[in-house]
N, C-alpha and C positions, 0 to 999 in steps of 0.2 A: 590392425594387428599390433603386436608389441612391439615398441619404436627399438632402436637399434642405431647408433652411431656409423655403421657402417655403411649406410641408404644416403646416398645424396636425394637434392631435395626433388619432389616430385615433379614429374611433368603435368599439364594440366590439358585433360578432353576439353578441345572446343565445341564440338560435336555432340551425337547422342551419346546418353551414358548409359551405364548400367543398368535394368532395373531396379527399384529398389524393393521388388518383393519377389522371392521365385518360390516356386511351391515345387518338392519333387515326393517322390514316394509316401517316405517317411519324412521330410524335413520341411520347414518354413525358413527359410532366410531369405531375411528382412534387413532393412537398417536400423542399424540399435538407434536407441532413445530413451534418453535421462529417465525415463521411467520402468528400464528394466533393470537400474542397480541392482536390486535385491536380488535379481536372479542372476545377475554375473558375477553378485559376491560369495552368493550360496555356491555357483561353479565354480568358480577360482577357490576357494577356501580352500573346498578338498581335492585340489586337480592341481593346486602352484608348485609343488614341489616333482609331479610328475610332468609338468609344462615349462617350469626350469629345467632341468637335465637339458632342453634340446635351443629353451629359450632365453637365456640367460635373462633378459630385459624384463621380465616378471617380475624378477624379484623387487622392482622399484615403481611399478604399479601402486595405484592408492588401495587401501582395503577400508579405508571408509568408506559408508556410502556416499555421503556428499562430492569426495575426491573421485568414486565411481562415475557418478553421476555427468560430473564435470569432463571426464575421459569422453564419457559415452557424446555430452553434446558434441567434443570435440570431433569424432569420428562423424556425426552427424553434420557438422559444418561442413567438411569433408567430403564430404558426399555431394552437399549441396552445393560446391565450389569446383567438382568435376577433378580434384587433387587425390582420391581416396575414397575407397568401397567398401568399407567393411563390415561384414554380415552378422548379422546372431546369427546363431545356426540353431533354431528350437525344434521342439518335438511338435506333432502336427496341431497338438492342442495350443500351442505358445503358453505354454505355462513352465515349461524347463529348457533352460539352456542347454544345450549337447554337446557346445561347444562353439567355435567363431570359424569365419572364413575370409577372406577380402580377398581382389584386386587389385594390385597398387601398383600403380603408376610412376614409379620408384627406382626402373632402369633403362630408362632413356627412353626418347619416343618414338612412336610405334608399339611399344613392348608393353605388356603387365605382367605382373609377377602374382602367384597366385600363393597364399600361404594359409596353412589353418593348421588346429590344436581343436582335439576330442576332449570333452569329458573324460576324466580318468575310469568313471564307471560305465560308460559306455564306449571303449575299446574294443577292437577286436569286432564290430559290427559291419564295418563297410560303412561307417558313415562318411569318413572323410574323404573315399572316393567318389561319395553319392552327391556330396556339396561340391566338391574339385568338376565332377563332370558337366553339372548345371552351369556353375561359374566358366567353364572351358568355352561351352554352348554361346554363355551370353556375354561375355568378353570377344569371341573370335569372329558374332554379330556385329561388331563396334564398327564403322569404316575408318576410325583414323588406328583401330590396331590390326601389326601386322605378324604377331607369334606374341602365346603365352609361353613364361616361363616358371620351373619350378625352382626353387634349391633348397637343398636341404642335406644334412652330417652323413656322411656315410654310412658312420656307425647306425643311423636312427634308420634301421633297417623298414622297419612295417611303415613309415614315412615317404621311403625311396620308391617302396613297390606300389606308391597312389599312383604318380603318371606313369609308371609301366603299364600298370593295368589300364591306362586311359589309352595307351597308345605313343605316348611322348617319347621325344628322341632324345640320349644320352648326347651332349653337344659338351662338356665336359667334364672333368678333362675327356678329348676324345677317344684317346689310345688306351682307355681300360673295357675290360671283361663288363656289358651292361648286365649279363645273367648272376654275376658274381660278387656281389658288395664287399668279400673278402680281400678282391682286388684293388679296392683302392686306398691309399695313404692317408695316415691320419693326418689331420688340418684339411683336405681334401672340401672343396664343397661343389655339392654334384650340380648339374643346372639341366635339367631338362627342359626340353623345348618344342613346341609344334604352333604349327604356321595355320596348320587350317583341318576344321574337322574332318573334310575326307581324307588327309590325311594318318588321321587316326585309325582309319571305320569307325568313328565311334558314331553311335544313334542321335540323332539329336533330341530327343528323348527317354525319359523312362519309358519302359513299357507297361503303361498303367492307361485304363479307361477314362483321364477326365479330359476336358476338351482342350483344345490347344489355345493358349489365349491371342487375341490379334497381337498383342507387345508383342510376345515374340514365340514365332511359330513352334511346336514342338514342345518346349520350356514353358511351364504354367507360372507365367509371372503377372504377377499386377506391378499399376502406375508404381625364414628358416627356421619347422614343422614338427605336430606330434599328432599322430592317431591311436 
C-alpha cells in the first residue's frame, strides 16, 4: 500500500504467512511483480486523483514505469521477508487491475492492518469488501495474529461501511454512533477491529462452486482506504 509517515516500522511473521495468491468470486490477488507496471500505471493514471482525496501518499508515487516496477519489486521483497502483503487485486482474467489490497504488519504485534483502494471505474461493485473478506479469512488463519484492523477518514463514507459489512467492531473512538458516520469529528480516524471470524459470522468463503484449496480451507488460494 501507499507508504505514509505516520506507520512505524513493521513487525515481522516468523511464522506462516499469507498466501500469496487467493482466488475469490470475481477477483485474483496475488503478489504484485515488476511485471505488472503497465497495469498499475494504466490503474493509477486514472484512479490518482480519486486515490489521493483519501490517500494522500499517491501523489509521490513514481509514474514511470521503471520507478513502478522498482515499487512493485519492493512490495515483493516484502512479502518475501514476512514485513508486508500487498495484493494486486485483478480481474479474474489478470489482465486489469481493479485495484490493490495488503496486510501490513505495521501496528504492533499480533495485529494487521488491512487497507485497499478501487479502481476508480470500478466503484461501487463490492469489490473492496470482496478482497477485505478473503484477506480477513487469511490473515485471522495466521497463528502468530491476533485481531485485524481497519482505519480509515470518516468522512470516506463507502470505505467505513467495508468492515461494517464484514462484521468488524467500531474500537474507535469508542463513544460514537457506529450506524452514524455523521457522528464523528473531523481529524477523527476510525479503527475497526475483529479478533476472529466467528466473531463476525462471517463465511469463510465465497459462496461459489470451486474446490477449497488445501493452503487454506474455504479461501481458493495458491502457494487509510478508498472503494
Amino acid at each position: 500500500m501507499f507508504r505514509s509517515e505516520r506507520y512505524p516500522q513493521p513487525w515481522k511473521l516468523t511464522g506462516p504467512t499469507p498466501p500469496r495468491r487467493i482466488e475469490t468470486q470475481r477477483l485474483v490477488l496475488r503478489c504484485w511483480d515488476p511485471a505488472d507496471a503497465h497495469l498499475f500505471a494504466s490503474a493509477l493514471r486514472v484512479s490518482r486523483e480519486h486515490i489521493g482525496a483519501w490517500i494522500p501518499p499517491v501523489w509521490d508515487e513514481p509514474t514511470e514505469l521503471d520507478g513502478i516496477a522498482r515499487r512493485l519489486e519492493q512490495f515483493r521483497a516484502e512479502f518475501n521477508a514476512g514485513i508486508g502483503f500487498v495484493y494486486a487485486m485483478l480481474d479474474a482474467t489478470e489482465t486489469a487491475v481493479l485495484g490493490e489490497a495488503g496486510l501490513m504488519p505495521r501496528i504492533g504485534p499480533g495485529a494487521l492492518e488491512i487497507g485497499y483502494w478501487v479502481h476508480v471505474e470500478h466503484v461501487g461493485r463490492g469489490l473492496a469488501t470482496e478482497a477485505t473478506h478473503a484477506l480477513t479469512v487469511a490473515g485471522l488463519a495466521l497463528p502468530e495474529v491476533d485481531r485485524i484492523e481497519i482505519h480509515c477518514d470518516p468522512a470516506n463514507v463507502p470505505s467505513a461501511a467495508v468492515p461494517r459489512r464484514l462484521g468488524y467492531h467500531l474500537t474507535h473512538p469508542p463513544d460514537r454512533d457506529q450506524s452514524n458516520a455523521g457522528s464523528h469529528s473531523e481529524g477523527d480516524t476510525l479503527i475497526f477491529t475483529l479478533g476472529s471470524i466467528g466473531e463476525s459470522g462471517l463465511s469463510a468463503s465465497w459462496p461459489i462452486g470451486r474446490p477449497a484449496s488445501p493452503v487454506h480451507s474455504g479461501i481458493w488460494c495458491c502457494p487509510a482506504h478508498v472503494t
